[in-house]
N, C-alpha and C positions, 0 to 999 in steps of 0.2 A: 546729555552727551550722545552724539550720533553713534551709532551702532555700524559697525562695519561687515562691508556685504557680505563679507565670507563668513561673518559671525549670522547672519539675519539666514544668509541660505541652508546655514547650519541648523538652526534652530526651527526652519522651514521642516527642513525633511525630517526630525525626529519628533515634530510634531504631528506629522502626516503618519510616521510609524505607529505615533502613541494613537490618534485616530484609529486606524484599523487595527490595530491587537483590542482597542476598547472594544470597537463591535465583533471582533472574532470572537472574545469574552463574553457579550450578553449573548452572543446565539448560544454557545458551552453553558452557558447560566442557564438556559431551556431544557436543558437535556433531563432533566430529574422531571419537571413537567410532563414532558413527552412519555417517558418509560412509565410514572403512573398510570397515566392518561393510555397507556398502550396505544401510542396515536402513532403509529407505526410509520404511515405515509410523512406524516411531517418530520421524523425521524431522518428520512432521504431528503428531503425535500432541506431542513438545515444542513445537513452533511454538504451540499451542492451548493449552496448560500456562503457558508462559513469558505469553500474551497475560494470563492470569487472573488470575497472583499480585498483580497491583498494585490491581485492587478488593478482593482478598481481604483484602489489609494495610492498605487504606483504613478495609475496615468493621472489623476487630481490635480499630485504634488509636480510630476512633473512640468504638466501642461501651467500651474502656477511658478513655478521657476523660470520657464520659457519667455512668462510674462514678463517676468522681474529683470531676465537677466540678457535678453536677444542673443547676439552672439558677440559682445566683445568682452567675456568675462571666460570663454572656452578654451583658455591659455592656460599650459600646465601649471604658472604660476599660482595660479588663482584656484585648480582647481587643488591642489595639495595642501593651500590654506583651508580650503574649505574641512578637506578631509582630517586636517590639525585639527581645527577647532570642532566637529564632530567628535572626535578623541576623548576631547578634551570635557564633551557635554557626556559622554558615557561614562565616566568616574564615579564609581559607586550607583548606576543607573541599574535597575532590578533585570532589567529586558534589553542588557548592550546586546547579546547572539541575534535575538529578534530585528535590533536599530539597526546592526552591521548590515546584515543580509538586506534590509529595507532601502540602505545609504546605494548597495550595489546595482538594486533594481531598479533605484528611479535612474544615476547615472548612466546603467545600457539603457536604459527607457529613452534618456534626451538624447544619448549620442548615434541612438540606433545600433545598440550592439557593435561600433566599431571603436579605434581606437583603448581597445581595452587591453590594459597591463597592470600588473600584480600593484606595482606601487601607486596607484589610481582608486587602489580597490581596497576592502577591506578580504584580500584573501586570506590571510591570515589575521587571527583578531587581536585587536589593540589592548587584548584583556588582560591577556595569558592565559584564558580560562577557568577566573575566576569564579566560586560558585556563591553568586547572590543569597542574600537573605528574603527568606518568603515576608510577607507582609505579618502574614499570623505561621504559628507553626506547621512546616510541613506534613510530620508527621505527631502520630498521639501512642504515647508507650503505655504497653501494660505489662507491670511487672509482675515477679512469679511468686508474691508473698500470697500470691490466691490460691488456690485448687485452676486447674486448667479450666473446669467447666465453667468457673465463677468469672474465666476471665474472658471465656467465649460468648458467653451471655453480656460482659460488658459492652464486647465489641459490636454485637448487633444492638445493645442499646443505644450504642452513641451514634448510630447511623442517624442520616439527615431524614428519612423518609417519612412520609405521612399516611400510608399504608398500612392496616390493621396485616399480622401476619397469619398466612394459614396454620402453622404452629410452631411457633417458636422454638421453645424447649425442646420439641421434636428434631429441629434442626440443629438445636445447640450437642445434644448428643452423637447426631450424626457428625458433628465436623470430630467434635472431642476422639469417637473412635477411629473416623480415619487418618485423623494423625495421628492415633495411637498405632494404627496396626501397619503407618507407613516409617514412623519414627523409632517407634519403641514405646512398652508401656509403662515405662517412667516418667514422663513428662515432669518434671516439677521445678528443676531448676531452668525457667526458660523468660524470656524476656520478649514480647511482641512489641513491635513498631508497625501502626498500621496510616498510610497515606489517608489524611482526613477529608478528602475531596473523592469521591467514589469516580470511577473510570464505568465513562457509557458509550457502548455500541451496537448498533440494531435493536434487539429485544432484550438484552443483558443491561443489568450494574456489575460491576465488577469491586469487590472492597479487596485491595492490594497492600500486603508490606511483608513483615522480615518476621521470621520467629529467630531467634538467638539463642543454641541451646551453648551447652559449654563447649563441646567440641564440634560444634559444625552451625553455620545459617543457610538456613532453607525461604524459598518466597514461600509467602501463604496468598494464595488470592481464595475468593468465593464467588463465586456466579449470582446472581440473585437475577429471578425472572417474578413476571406478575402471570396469577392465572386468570381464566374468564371472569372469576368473582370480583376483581381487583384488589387479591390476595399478595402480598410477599409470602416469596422461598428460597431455602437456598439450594440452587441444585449441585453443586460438586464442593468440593474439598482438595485444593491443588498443593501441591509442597515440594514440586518436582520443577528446577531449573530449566531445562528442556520441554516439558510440559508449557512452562511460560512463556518460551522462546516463539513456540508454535501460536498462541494465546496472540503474539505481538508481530504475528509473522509480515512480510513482503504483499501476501495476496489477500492481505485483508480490510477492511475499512477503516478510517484515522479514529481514532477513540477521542471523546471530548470527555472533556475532564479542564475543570477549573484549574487553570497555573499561571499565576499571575507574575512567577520567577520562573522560566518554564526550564531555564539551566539546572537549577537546583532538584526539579521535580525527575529530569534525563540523568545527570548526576546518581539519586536514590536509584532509579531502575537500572541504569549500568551496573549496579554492585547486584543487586537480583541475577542479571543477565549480560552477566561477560561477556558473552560471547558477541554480545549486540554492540554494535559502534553507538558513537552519535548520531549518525546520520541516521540511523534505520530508528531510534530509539527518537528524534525529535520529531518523523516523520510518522512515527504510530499515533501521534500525540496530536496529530494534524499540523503542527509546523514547518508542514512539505515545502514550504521555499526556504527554512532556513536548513531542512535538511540538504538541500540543493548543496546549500553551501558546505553545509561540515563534508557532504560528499566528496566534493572537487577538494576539498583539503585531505580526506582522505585518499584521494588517490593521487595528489601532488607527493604525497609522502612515501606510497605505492611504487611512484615511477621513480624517485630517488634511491629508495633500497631495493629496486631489482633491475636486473638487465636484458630482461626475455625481453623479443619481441612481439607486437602485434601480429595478428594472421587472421585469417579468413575464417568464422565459428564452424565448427564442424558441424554436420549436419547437412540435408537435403537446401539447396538455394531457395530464397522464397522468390515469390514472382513480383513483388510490393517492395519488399526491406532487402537491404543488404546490410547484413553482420558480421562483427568482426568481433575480436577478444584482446586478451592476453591473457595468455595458458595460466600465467601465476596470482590472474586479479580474479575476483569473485563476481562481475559485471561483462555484463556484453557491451556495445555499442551499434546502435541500430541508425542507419538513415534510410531514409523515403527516397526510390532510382528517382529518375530522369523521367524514366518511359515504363511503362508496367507491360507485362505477357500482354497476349491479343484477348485472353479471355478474361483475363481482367478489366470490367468496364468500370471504369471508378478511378476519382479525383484526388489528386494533390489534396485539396481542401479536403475530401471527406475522409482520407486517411488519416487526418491530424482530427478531427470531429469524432473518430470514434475513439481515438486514444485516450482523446477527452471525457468523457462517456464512459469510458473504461474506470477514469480518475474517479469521476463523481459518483459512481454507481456503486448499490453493494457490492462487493467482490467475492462476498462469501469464501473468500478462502481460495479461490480455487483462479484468481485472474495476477499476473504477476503486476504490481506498481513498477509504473516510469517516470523516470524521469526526463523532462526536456531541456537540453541546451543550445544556447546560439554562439556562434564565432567559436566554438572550444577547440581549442592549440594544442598541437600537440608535437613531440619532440621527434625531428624527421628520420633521426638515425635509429629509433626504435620500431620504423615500418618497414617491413619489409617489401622487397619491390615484387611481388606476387600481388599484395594487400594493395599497394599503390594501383598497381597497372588496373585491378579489380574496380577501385574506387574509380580512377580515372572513366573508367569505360559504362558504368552503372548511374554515375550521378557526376558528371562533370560542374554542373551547374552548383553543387553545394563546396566543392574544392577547389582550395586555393594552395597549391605549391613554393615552398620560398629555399633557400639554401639549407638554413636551417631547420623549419615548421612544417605542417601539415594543419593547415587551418579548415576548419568545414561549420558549415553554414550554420547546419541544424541536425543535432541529433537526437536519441533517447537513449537514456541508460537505464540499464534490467540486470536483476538479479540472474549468473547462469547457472546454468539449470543441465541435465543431461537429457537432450531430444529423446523422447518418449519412445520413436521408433528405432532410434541406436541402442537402447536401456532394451530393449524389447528383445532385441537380436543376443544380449548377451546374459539376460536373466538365465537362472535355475527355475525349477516350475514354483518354489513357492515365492518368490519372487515374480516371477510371469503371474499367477492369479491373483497377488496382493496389485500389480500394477494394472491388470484390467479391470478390477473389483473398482479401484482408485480411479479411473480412468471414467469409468460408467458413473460412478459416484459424482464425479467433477462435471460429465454432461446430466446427470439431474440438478446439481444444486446450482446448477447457472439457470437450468433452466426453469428452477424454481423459483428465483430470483428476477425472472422475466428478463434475462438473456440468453440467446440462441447464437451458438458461436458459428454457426455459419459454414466454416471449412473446418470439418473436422480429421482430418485425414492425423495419424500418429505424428506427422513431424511438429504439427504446431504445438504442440503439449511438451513441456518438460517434466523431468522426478527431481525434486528439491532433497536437499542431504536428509532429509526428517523421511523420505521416501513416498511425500504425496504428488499428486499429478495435478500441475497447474496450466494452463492455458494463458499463451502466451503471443498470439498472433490474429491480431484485431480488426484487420482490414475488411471481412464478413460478417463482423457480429451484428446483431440486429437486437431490438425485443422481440421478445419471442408472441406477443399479441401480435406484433407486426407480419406472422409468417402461416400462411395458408397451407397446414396438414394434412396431404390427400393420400387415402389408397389408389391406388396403381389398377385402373380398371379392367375386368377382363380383356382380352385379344376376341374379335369380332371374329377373323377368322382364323385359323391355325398358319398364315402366312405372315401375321397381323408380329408375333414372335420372332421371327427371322427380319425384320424390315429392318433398318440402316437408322428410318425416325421414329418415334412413338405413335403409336395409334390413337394418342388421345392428345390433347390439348394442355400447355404447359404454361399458365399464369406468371408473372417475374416474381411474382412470392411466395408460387409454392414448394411444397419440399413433400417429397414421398418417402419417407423411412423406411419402406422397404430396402430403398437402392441402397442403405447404410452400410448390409452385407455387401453387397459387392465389390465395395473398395477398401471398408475396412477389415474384412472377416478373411484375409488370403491365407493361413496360417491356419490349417488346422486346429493346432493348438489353442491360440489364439480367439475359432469359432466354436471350438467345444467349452471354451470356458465362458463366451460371451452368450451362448444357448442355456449356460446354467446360471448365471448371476445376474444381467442383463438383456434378458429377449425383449422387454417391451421397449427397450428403446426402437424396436424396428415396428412398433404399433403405432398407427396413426393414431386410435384414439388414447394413446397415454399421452401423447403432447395435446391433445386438445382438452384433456382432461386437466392436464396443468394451468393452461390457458384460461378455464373457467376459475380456476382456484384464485388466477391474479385479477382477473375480472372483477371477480366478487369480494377483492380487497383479502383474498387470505394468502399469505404467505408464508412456504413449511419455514421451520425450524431448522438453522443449522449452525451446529455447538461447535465452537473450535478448541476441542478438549476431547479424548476421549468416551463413547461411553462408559468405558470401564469407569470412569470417577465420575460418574452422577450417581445420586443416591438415589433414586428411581429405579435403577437396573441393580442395584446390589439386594 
């Protein structure tokens, strides 16, 4: 019996889905390997990998479709069957969220991002939201017929690892007390559910799930790092909601972690983490293109229950991006002008290369995630004509105006954030030295991480509601190997100070830390606190000293958790 094409091109693209979630799967199957193996470098090296495979299966399936189908099948008729019988293949399917967002990509992929509307698409899912069943069980309970310690020693027995521990029992008491002394010293009536697939990123495993006492559920996660011996430990003991939020935040790298129903896995963490949408909860998890989507659903739903308008972000103009908001959404919206400042020497193309760059690389916390979209529509009576005229004059080339719409090319969407340098203007002092303290912290751990943000000036940095300071304006960053740390050489002669040019010679890569005060330090306040917390960021050899650190393959440590809860410092 012939098979009908709308059936075969159906079966085409969700076989192309099931392709790439396989091999995003075996790289996530490495990760336990890796964190033994402290093989750090290939640590980034799969996080970059893993990012890639889902354009690379977009363009496959497409460029296979294109074969199959030329163009006399690009009639709505045809393409709505198609999108039926896709429907129709995701009934009871473990990974429909995954197929949906997959079905969208290849379709902008063939049509070039035009012609695109809601009923074409899966913008809403064909599911309801179903939550799949995992293959094996998600989680593994341990009930409270034990003593707590009995049940704390289970859970690190059932871990997957193959790692002798530096001491176990040692650790099993450490967790026992700090949920004792964060919960209460009762513990007895209590029921643990813990995710049987450990959560891995950078240097950490992560063991994640629920304690259930009678009147309240709290997450429990554990850290587990290896030391130079090739020891397991556990470093903290977490029980705080907020605490986890941070743990899964915006500016941090995707966690691999095995999920082969990855609805049901966002599902359990939703109930941990309220406050976390879908979107930011599939995107921790690295399923950043189906977060794309729960996004635009999310803010579909955003712009029907509110009636503010769009406006201009507040803050300093950048000379690269133009931003804009809405007062009542938790996102900005960023495009790339037209034309950049005069001092701006730098490309269309390399502006989106280092966005990129930004995606794949540690972020240690401290870089916010973007997202990218093309054609994205938006409702014209909610612009205001400040916003319009703004856009029109900045990036004419990505707008397109209709009676109704505001259609633009390309943009990214960011978490916002309040500009560091408005946040600055209206702090109290222990808020001013918590935000420079944060501030100098965010340019060592980038730059420990072997990125050098390039334009540091206060406005590109936001304070996130949690109150740390992220960096958020990419068009300078560089690695930081890439960038030549010079002292500022003596004046030859005492006229050599007064002169208009420098007395010495200025390479395109270097950078004198010296100058750092002079643009950032205006504020007394401001330079008294960064003379006592901060001086060596204006020493040439503390960056060069970082520089050998990554040279020589070592990169510091940075916990997205308090010190206060490692048990190292207690």
């Amino acid at each position: 019996m012939a098979v009908a094409m709308e059936e075969l091109v159906a079966q085409t693209i969700l076989q192309g889905s099931d392709a790439m979630y396989g091999r995003f799967l075996d790289v996530t199957a490495g990760a336990q390997e890796r964190f033994e193996a402290r093989d750090w470098k290939s640590v980034q090296k799969a996080l970059k990998t893993r990012i890639n495979f889902y354009d690379h299966h977009v363009g496959l399936v497409s460029q296979q479709l294109k074969t199959m189908l030329g163009r006399q099948h690009a009639i709505r008729s045809f393409l709505m069957a198609v999108k039926e019988e896709y429907s129709r293949l995701l009934d009871d399917y473990p990974r429909y969220d995954i197929a949906e967002s997959f079905f969208n990509s290849v379709y902008c992929r063939m049509f070039d991002h035009r012609n695109i509307r809601r009923e074409k698409l899966f913008v809403n899912s064909s599911q309801g939201g179903r939550i799949p069943r995992y293959p094996t069980p998600l989680l593994k309970r341990y009930s409270s017929n034990q003593k707590l310690i009995q049940t704390i020693e289970r859970i690190l027995d059932d871990t997957p690892f193959t790692l002798p521990w530096v001491n176990k029992a040692r650790d099993v008491h450490r967790i026992v007390e700090a949920l004792q002394r964060r919960l209460g010293p009762q513990l007895t009536e209590v029921t643990i559910d813990m995710v049987r697939e450990p959560f891995y990123r950078n240097k950490a495993a992560y063991l994640i799930g629920r304690i259930d006492m009678a009147n309240q559920v709290r997450p429990l996660v554990l850290p587990l790092l290896v030391n130079s011996k090739n020891e397991l430990y556990v470093d903290a003991c977490i029980a705080d909601a907020d605490e986890l939020s941070v743990i899964f935040g915006f500016a941090r790298s995707y966690f691999m972690v095995f999920a082969p129903a990855p609805a049901a896995l966002v599902d359990f963490l939703n109930q941990l983490m309220p406050h976390k949408t879908p979107a930011q909860l599939y995107t921790a998890i690295g399923c950043q293109k189906h977060g794309k989507t729960e996004l635009y659903r999310e803010f579909l739903q955003h712009i029907e229950s509110s009636d503010d308008q769009f406006v201009v972000a507040p803050g300093i103009k950048g000379m690269v991006m133009s931003v804009f908001t809405l007062p009542s959404y938790g996102f900005v919206f960023k495009i790339i002008k037209d034309r950049f400042a005069p001092q701006k020497d730098i490309t269309h193309a390399v502006v989106k290369e280092k966005y990129r760059l930004v995606k794949e690389h540690d972020r240690v916390g401290r870089m916010a995630d973007t997202l990218d979209y093309r054609n994205f529509i938006f409702p014209r009576e909610r612009f205001s004509e400040d916003l319009i005229d703004e856009l029109m004059e900045v990036a004419p080339s990505l707008i397109k105006l209709t009676k109704n719409e505001v259609h633009i090319r390309h943009l990214y969407m960011e978490r916002r954030m309040i500009p560091l340098n408005i946040y600055l203007e209206q702090a109290d002092d222990d808020e001013l030295r918590n935000a420079v303290q944060e501030y100098g912290d965010a340019i060592k751990q980038l730059a420990a991480a072997n990125i050098f943000a390039g334009d540091m000036l206060f406005k590109n940095f936001g304070v996130s509601r949690h109150s740390r300071v992220i960096f958020y304006d990419y068009d300078e960053i560089s690695y930081l190997t890439e960038v030549n740390f010079r002292k500022i050489p003596p004046p030859r002669f005492p006229e050599d100070e007064m002169a208009a040019e420098p007395w010495y010679s200025v390479g395109e890569y270097d950078v004198f830390p010296e100058e750092f005060r002079t643009f950032l330090l205006i504020n007394p306040k401001i330079r008294a606190l960064f003379d006592e917390l901060h001086s060596d960021l204006f020493e040439a050899d503390y960056w060069k000293g970082l520089q050998d650190n990554i040279q020589q393959g070592q990169f510091n440590d940075v916990f997205p958790y308090s010190d206060d809860c490692r048990f190292t410092n207690q």
